[in-house]
C-alpha positions in Angstrom: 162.4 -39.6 -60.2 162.5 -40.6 -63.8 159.7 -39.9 -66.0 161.2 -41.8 -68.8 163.2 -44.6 -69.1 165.0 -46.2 -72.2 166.4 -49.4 -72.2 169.2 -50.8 -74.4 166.3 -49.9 -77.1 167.2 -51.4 -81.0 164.9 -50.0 -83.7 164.5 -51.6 -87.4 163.2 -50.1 -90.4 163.1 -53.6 -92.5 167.0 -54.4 -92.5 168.1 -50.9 -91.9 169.2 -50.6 -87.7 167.8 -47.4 -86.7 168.5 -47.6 -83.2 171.8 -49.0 -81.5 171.4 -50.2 -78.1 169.9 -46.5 -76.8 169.6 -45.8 -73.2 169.1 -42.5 -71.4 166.3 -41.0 -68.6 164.4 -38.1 -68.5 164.0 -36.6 -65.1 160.3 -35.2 -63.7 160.3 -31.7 -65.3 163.7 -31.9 -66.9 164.2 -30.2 -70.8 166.3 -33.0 -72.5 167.5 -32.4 -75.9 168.1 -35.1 -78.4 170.3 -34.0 -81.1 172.5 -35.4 -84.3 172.5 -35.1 -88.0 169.9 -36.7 -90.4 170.0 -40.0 -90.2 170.8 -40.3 -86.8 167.9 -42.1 -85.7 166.6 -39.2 -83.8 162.7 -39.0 -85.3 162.5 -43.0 -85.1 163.5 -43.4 -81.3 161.0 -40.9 -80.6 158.3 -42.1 -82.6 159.4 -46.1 -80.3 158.8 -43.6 -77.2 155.1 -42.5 -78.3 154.2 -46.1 -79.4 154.1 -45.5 -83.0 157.4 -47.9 -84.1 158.0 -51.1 -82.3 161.1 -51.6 -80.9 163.3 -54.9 -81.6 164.6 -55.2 -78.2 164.8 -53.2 -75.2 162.4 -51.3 -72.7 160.8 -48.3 -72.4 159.2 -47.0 -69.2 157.2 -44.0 -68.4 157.1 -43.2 -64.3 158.5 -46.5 -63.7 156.1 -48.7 -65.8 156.7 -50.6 -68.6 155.1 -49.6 -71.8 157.2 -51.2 -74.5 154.1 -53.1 -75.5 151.6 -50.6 -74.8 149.9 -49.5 -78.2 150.0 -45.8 -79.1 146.7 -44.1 -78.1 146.7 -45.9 -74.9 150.4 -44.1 -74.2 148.1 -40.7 -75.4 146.1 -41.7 -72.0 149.0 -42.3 -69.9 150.7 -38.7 -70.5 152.5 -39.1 -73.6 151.9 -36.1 -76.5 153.6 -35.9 -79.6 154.3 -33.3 -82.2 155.1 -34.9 -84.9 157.7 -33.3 -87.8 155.4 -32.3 -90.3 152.6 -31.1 -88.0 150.0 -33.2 -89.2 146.8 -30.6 -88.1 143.3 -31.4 -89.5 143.5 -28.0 -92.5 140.0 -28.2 -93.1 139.5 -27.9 -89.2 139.4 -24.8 -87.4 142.6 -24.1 -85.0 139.9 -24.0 -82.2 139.0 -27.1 -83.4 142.1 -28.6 -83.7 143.0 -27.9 -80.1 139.4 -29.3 -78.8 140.8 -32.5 -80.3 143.6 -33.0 -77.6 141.0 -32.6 -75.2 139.6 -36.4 -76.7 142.5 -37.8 -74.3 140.2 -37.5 -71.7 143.1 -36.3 -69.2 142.9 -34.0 -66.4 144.7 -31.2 -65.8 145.1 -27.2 -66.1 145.5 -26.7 -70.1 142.8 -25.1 -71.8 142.0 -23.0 -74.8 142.7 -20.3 -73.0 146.0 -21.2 -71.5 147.2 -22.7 -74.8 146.2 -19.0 -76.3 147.9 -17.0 -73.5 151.6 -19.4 -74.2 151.2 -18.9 -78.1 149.0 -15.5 -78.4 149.5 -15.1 -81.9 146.8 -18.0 -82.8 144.5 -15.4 -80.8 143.4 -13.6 -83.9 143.6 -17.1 -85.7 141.2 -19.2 -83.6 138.2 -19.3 -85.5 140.9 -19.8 -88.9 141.3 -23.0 -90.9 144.8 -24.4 -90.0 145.6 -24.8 -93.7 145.4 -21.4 -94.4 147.9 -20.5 -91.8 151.4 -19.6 -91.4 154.3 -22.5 -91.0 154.6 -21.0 -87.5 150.9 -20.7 -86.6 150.6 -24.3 -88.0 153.6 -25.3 -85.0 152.2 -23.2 -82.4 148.8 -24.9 -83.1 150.3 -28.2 -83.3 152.0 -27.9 -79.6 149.0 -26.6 -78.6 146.7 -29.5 -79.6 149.4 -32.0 -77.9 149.5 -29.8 -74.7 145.3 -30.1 -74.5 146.0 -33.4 -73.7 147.5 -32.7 -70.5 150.6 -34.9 -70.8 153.1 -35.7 -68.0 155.8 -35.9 -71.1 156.0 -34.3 -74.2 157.7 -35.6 -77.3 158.4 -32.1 -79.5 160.4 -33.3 -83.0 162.3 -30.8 -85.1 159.5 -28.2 -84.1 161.6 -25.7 -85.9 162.1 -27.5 -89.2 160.8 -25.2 -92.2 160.2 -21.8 -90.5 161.5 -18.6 -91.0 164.0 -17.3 -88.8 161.5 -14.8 -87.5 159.1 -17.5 -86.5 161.4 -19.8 -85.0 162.6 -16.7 -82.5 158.7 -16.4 -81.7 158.0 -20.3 -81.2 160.8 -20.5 -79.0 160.2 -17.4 -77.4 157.0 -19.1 -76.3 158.3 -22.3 -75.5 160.6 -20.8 -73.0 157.9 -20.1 -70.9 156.7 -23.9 -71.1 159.7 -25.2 -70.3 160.2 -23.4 -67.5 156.7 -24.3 -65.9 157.8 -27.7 -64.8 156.8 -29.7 -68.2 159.0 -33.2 -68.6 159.8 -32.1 -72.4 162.0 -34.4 -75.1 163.0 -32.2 -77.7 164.8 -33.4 -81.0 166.0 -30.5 -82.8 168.6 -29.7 -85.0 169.7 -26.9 -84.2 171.8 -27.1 -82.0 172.1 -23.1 -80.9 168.6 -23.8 -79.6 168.8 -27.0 -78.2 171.3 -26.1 -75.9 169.8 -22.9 -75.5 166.5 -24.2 -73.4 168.0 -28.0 -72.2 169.3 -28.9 -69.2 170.7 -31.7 -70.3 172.1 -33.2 -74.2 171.9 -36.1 -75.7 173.5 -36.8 -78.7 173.0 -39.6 -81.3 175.1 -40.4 -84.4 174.0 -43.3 -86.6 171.6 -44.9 -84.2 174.0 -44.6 -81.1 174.2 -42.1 -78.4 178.0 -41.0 -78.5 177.7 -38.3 -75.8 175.4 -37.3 -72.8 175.3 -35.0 -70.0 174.5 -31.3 -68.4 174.5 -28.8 -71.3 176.0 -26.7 -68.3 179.2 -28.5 -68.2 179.6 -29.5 -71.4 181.5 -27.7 -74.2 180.3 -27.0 -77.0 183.1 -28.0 -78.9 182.5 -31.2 -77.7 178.8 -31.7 -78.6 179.4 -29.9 -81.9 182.5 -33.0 -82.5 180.0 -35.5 -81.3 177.2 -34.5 -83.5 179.3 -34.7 -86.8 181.1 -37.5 -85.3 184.8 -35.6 -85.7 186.0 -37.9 -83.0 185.1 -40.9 -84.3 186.9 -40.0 -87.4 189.8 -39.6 -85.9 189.9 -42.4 -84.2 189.3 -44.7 -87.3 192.0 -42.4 -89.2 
């Protein structure tokens, strides 16, 4: 079954057309990967998905439902988490405190402090801490962490590994490998795409609003995602 559904999905920012006619699923407890360059529209389809950018046309569903209309924190209620690029933590809040705040979802299920703790141990020592005086990679691990509280059926992770040092990247994912294998329905947009493929089952790639290539990253070369992501077959054949 299909925990996700998009639509022939068109996104605007004022004149500018984000999102190209985008359709894809993501199965129950399938890693997806969303990947392309910058601008490819990536951040903005995911932000539709959450509830946070209004789509133009198109549907989205979420376990067969339609929720193109449904307004963000009632998606939050529904299953949907989202860890934003950037982060966006509380600094003057505790990471404790931080994670308590997922909890405000009021969903069900087995996360806790102490299972959030246990998939990212190195905010053990930094629980009682102030997230702005953490490190870029604390800050992430705390900001999955908070999303995960929530208990969501689907989780939206963007460019989680955007601005950290190789060394914490290797321990984030190290992490997430864990999560991803416990049955979690996880979107990821990264760049990277060494990673990507590295913890997907299956790819999506977008370049300049459309998707120009999908499928198993099992049986997919990567030559061909790498071609698709900077668009070298498009290029030549426009030459």
């Amino acid at each position: 079954m299909s925990a996700l559904t998009v639509k022939s999905l068109d996104l605007h920012h004022g004149l500018l057309h984000a999102v190209r006619e985008v359709s894809f699923e993501v199965a129950s407890g399938e890693v997806l990967a969303l990947v392309g360059a910058n601008g490819a529209g990536k951040t903005t389809l995911l932000r539709a998905i959450a509830g946070a950018h209004r789509p133009t046309a198109g549907r989205i569903e979420l376990d067969g439902q339609d929720i193109t209309q449904v307004p963000a924190h009632r998606r939050v209620a529904m299953g949907i988490a989202l860890v934003p690029e950037g982060r966006r933590l509380f600094t003057q809040m505790t990471v404790e405190e931080n994670l308590l705040v997922g909890r405000l979802a009021g969903r069900k299920g087995p996360w806790t402090v102490r299972k959030v703790l246990e998939t990212f141990p190195n905010l053990e020592a930094r629980l009682k801490a102030r997230t702005g005086t953490l490190s870029g990679g604390e800050q992430q691990a705390t900001a999955i962490g908070r999303a995960l509280m929530s208990n969501p059926s689907l989780l939206l992770l963007d460019e989680v590994s955007l601005g950290l040092s190789p060394i914490a990247i290797e321990r984030l994912y190290d992490s997430l490998k864990g999560l991803m294998q416990s049955g979690t329905t996880v979107l990821l947009v990264e760049q990277d795409l060494s990673r990507a493929l590295g913890v997907a089952q299956r790819v999506v790639c977008m370049l300049e609003g459309r998707v120009v290539l999908e499928g198993p990253t099992a049986s997919l070369p990567r030559e061909a995602v790498t071609e698709a992501y900077f668009g070298v077959g498009r290029e030549r054949a426009m030459a």
